[in-house]
VOGU-3710 file (C-alpha; in Angstrom, 3 decimals, decimal comma):
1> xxxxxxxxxx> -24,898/30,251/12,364  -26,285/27,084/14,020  -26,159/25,584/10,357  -22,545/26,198/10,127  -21,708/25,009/13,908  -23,963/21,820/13,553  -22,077/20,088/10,437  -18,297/20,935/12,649  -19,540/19,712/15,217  -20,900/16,594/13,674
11> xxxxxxxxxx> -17,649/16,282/11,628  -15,010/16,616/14,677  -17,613/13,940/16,295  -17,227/11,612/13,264  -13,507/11,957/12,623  -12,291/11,671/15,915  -14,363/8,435/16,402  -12,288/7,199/12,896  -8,994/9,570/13,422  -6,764/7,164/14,962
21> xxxxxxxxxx> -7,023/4,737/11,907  -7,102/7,971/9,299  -3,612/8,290/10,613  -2,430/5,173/9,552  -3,668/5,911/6,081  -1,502/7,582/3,505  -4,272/10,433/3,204  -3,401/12,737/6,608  -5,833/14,813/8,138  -5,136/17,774/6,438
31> xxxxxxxxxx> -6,235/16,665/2,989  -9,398/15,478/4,271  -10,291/18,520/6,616  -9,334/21,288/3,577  -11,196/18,932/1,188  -14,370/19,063/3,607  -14,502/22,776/3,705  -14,340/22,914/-0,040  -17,028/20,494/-0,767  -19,313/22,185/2,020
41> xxxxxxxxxx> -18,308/25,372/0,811  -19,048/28,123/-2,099  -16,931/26,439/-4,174  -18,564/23,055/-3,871  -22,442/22,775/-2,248  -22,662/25,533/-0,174  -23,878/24,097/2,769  -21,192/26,034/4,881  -21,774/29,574/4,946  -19,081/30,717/7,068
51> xxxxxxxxxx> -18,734/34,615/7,055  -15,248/34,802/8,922  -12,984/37,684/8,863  -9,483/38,189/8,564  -9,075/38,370/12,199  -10,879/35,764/13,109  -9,165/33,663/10,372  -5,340/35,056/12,097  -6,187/34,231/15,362  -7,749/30,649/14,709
61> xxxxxxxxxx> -4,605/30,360/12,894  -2,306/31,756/16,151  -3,760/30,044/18,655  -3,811/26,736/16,611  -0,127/27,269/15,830  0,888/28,092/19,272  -0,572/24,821/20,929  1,021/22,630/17,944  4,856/24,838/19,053  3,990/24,143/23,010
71> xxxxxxxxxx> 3,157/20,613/23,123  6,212/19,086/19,794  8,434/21,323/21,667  7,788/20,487/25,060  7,524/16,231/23,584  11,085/16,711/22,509  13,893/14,543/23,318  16,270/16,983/24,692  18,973/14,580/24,908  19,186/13,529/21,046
81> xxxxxxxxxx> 18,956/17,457/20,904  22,046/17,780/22,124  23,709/15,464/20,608  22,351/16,546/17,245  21,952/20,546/17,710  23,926/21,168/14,585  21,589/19,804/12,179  18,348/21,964/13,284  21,271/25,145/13,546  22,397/24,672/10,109
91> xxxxxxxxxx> 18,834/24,898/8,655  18,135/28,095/10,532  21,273/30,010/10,289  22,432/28,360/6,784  19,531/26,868/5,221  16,672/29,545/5,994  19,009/32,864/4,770  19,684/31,050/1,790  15,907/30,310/1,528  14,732/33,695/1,565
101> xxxxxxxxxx> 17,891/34,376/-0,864  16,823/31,936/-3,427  12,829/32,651/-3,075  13,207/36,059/-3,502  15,413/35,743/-6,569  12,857/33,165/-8,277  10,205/35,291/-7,825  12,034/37,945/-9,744  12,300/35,162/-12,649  8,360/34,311/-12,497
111> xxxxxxxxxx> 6,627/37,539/-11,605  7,011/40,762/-13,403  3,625/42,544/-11,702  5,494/42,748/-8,395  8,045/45,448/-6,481  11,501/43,855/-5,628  9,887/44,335/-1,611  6,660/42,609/-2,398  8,768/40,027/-3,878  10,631/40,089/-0,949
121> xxxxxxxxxx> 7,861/39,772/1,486  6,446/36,577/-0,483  10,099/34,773/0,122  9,483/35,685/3,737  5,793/34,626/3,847  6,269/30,929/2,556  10,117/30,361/4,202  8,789/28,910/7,390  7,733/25,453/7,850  4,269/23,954/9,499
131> xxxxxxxxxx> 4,853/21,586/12,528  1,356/20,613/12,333  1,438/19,711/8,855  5,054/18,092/9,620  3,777/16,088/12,426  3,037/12,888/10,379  7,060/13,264/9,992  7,985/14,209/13,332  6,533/11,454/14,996  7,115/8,759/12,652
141> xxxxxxxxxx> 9,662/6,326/14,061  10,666/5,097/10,631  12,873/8,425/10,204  15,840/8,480/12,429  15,071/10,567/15,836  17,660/13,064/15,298  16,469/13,722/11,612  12,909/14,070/13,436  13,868/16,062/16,541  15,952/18,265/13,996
151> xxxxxxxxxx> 12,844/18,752/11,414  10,786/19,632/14,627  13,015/22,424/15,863  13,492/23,732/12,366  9,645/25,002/12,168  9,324/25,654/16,244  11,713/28,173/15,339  11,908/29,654/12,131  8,330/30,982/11,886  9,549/32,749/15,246
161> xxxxxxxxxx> 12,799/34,244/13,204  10,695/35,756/10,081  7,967/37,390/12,320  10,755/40,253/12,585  12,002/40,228/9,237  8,236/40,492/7,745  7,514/43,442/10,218  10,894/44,959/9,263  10,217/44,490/5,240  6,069/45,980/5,548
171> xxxxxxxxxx> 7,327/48,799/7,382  9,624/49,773/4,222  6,792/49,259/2,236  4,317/51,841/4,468  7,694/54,304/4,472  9,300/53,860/1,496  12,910/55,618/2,056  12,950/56,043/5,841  16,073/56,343/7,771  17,432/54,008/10,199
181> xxxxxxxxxx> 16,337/50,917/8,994  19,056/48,724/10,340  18,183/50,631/13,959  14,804/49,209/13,310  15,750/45,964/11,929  17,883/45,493/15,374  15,131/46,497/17,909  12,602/44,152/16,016  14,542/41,294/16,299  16,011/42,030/19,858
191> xxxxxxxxxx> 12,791/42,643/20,923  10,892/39,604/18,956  13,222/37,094/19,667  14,454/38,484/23,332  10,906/39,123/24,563  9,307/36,033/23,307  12,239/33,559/24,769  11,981/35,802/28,087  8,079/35,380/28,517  7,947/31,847/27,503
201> xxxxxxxxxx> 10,501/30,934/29,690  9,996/33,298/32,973  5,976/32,222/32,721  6,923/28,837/32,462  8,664/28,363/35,339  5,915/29,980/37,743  3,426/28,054/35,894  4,906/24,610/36,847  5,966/25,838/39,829  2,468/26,851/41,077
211> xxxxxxxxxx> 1,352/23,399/39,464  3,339/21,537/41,951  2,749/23,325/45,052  -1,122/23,074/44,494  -0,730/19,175/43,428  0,719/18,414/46,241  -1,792/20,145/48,439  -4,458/17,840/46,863  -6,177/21,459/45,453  -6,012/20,291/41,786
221> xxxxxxxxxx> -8,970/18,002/40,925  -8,891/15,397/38,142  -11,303/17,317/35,992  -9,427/20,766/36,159  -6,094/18,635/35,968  -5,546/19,063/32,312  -6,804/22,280/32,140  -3,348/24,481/33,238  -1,445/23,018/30,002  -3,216/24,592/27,384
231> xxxxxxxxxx> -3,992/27,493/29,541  -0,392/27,659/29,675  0,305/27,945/25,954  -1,281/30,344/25,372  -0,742/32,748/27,998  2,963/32,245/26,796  1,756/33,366/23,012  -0,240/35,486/24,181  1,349/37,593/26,911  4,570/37,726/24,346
241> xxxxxxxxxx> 2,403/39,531/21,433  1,048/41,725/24,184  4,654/43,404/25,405  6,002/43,245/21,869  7,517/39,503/21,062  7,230/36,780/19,204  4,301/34,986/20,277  5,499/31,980/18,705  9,286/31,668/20,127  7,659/32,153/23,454
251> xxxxxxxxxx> 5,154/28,770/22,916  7,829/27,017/21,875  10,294/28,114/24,185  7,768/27,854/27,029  7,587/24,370/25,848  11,065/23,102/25,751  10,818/24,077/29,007  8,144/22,449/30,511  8,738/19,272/28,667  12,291/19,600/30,873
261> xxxxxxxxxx> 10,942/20,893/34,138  7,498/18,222/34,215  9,382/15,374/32,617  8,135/12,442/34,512  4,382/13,178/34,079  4,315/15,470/30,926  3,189/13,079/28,537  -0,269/12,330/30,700  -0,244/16,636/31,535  -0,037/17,380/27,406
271> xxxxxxxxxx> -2,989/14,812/26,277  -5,468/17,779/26,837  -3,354/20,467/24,275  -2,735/17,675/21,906  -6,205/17,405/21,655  -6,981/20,909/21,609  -4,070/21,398/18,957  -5,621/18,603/16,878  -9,695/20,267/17,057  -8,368/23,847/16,497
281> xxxxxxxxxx> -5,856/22,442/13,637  -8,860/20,532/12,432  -11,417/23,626/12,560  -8,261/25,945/10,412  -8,637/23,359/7,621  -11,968/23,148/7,523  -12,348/27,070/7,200  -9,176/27,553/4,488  -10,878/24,692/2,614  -14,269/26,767/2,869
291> xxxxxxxxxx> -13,431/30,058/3,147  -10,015/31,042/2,434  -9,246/29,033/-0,875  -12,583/30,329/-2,130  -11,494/34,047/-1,745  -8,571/33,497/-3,284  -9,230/31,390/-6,329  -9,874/33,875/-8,915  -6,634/35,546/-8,451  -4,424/31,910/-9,253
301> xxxxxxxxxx> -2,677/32,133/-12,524  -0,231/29,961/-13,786  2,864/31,943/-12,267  1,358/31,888/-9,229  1,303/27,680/-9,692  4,925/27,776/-11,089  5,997/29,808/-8,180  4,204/27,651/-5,851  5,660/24,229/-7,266  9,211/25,280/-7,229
311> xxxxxxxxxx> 8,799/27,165/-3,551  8,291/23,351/-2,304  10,844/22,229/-4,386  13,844/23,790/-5,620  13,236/27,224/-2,875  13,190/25,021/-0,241  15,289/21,575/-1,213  18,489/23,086/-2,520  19,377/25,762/0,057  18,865/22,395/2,851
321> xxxxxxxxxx> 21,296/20,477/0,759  23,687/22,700/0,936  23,282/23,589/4,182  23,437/20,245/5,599  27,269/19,627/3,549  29,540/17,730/5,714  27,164/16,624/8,261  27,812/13,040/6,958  24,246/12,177/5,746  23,260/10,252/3,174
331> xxxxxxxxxx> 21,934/11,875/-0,498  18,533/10,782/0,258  18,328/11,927/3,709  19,155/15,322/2,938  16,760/15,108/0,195  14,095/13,652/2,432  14,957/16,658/4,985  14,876/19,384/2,130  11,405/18,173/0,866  9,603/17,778/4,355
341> xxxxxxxxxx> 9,254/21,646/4,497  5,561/21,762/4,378  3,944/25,092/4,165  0,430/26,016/6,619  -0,180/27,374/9,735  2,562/30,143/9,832  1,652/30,833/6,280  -1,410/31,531/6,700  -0,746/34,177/9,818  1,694/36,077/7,465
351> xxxxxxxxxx> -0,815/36,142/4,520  -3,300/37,739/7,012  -1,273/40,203/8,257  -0,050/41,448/4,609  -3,674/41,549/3,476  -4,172/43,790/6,130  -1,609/46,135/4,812  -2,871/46,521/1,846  0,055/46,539/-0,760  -0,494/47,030/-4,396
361> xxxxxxxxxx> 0,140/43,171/-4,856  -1,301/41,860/-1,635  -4,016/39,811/-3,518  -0,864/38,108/-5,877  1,240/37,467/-2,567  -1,582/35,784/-0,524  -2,990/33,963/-3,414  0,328/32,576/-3,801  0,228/31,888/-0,379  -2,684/29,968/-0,396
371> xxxxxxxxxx> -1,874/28,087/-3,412  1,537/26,796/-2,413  -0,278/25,460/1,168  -3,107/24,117/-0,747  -0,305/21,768/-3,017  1,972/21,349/0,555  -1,308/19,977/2,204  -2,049/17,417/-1,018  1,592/16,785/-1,776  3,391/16,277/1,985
381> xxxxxxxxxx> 0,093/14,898/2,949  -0,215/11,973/0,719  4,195/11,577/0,584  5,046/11,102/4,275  4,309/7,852/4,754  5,656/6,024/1,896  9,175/8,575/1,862  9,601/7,549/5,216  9,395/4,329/5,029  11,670/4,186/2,028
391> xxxxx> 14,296/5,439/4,089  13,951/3,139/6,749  13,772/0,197/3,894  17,885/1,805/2,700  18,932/2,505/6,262
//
């Protein structure tokens, strides 16, 4: 055990002393975390012998994933939002239905091992996109701020949306011909979606309510100041899972919100989630690099890769092309929004939970899983910087 926590520790030391010029680098953080874990790991020297669980792996995962939603969504520009909602609405209500359409119906084409609802279930598993593995994007002020602030509500919210829809589909699979499945289908998603924006939202507004009140009584000392944000963030995921929601629309709701409500001061108030986001994102990488790409590497075959390739590709870039007709962008913008769909975080949650229900082709569907995150890490990672620059370079 002290093995294991000695080289993280001495590895978050080291990178964060070099991180800030890393980041200026084509390589992003992601490559080099995942490659860490699988040099230290089984599959490379086996220094790292880290015997973590699929629960511990989901909830590093969660939490990691909820801090990234809370502090992109509370650092949004809520004025360019409004000016540009429609782009961010037509990926989610055009784009990702089409995505799950099109997913689904390639993975009837490439696998013939798995039921139409496993098949179903992968489309769900790998439609949502990563805002921590988008974040080299996001914040890149070569891409136009309403292409970023539209990327960055696209994957605050539409990990959020297929939470219910991957419940709904694994509950057919435990009760194969049970009635009332639209009656289910409805309370899932009125109670994911309602409860999550509810919780996110009512515990936000005490939160920085109390915050003020205790500022201005001089109660709040500088050391415990940076404390209540990430405290915050996950109370909202957490409290949400707890009475039935989406743990994730609440973090990200919770954050639009407090981005709104502490607007003068929120940028100095989020440094300390930030930088818990960026440890725990750093720690996920470093364990599916050592743990979870060893587990699943004897299952990838070359559908698996096929599927994988063309689930960052053609899944993902022509349903946003179409979706985004007669927005008035440019060919290569709607390109460059249909391939920054990176694949991680959310991902990985989903391929937890369907391991832990045990379907006949769970070890297909999360080494697919793993395999399309592991060439989204490599292939966003290493394309964000010179794509975006390109664009600015035509603008």
């Amino acid at each position: 055990m002290y093995e294991n926590m000695t080289i993280l520790a001495l590895f978050v030391f080291v990178y964060s002393l070099v991180g800030g010029r890393l980041a200026r680098s084509p390589i992003s953080g992601a490559i080099i975390f995942t490659a860490f874990g699988l040099a230290l790991g089984p599959l490379g020297f086996g220094f790292l012998k880290l015997n973590t669980g699929t629960e511990q792996i989901r909830l590093l995962a969660e939490l990691t994933l909820a801090l990234v939603l809370f502090t992109d969504a509370a650092n949004t520009n809520l004025g360019v939002l409004r000016t540009h909602a429609s782009l961010p609405a037509r990926l989610l209500l055009i784009g990702l239905p089409l995505t799950l359409l099109l997913g689904f119906g390639v993975g009837v084409l490439v696998f013939d091992g798995l039921t139409l609802l496993e098949l179903a279930i992968l489309a769900t598993m790998l439609a949502p996109t990563d805002a921590a593995l988008g974040k080299a994007v996001v914040t890149n002020k070569s891409v136009p701020v309403s292409m970023r602030e539209g990327l960055n509500q696209e994957s605050g919210l539409n990990d959020g949306i297929c939470v219910p829809v991957l419940l709904l589909l694994l509950a057919a699979a435990a009760h194969p011909g049970a009635q009332g499945v639209s009656r289910m289908a409805l309370d899932l998603v009125a109670g994911q979606i309602g409860v999550g924006v509810a919780v996110g939202l009512a515990l936000t507004v005490v939160a920085v309510w109390l915050f003020k009140q205790f500022n201005q009584l001089g109660w709040i000392s500088d050391s415990w100041r940076q404390l209540p944000v990430p405290a915050l963030a996950v109370a909202c995921f957490a409290s949400a899972q707890w009475l039935g929601g989406s743990g994730f629309i609440a973090a990200f709701s919770g954050g639009l919100l407090f981005g709104w409500l502490a607007r003068a001061r929120k940028h100095t108030l989020l440094l300390a989630a930030e930088g818990t986001g960026d440890t725990l994102a750093l720690i996920t990488w470093v364990v599916f690099g050592a743990v979870v790409i060893a587990r699943a590497a004897d299952y990838i075959t070359w559908p698996i890769v096929l599927y994988a390739a063309l689930s960052l590709t053609l899944v993902r870039m022509l349903p946003v092309f179409l979706a985004l007709a007669g927005l008035g962008l440019r060919t290569r913008e709607k390109l460059f929004i249909g391939w920054f769909g990176p694949r991680g975080m959310a991902s990985i949650v989903f391929g937890v939970i369907v391991l832990d229900a045990h379907l006949p082709g769970g070890a297909t569907l999360v080494a697919t899983v793993v395999c399309t995150i592991l060439l989204s890490i490599v292939a966003h990672g290493l394309s964000a910087g010179p794509l975006a620059a390109a664009l600015k370079r035509k603008s």
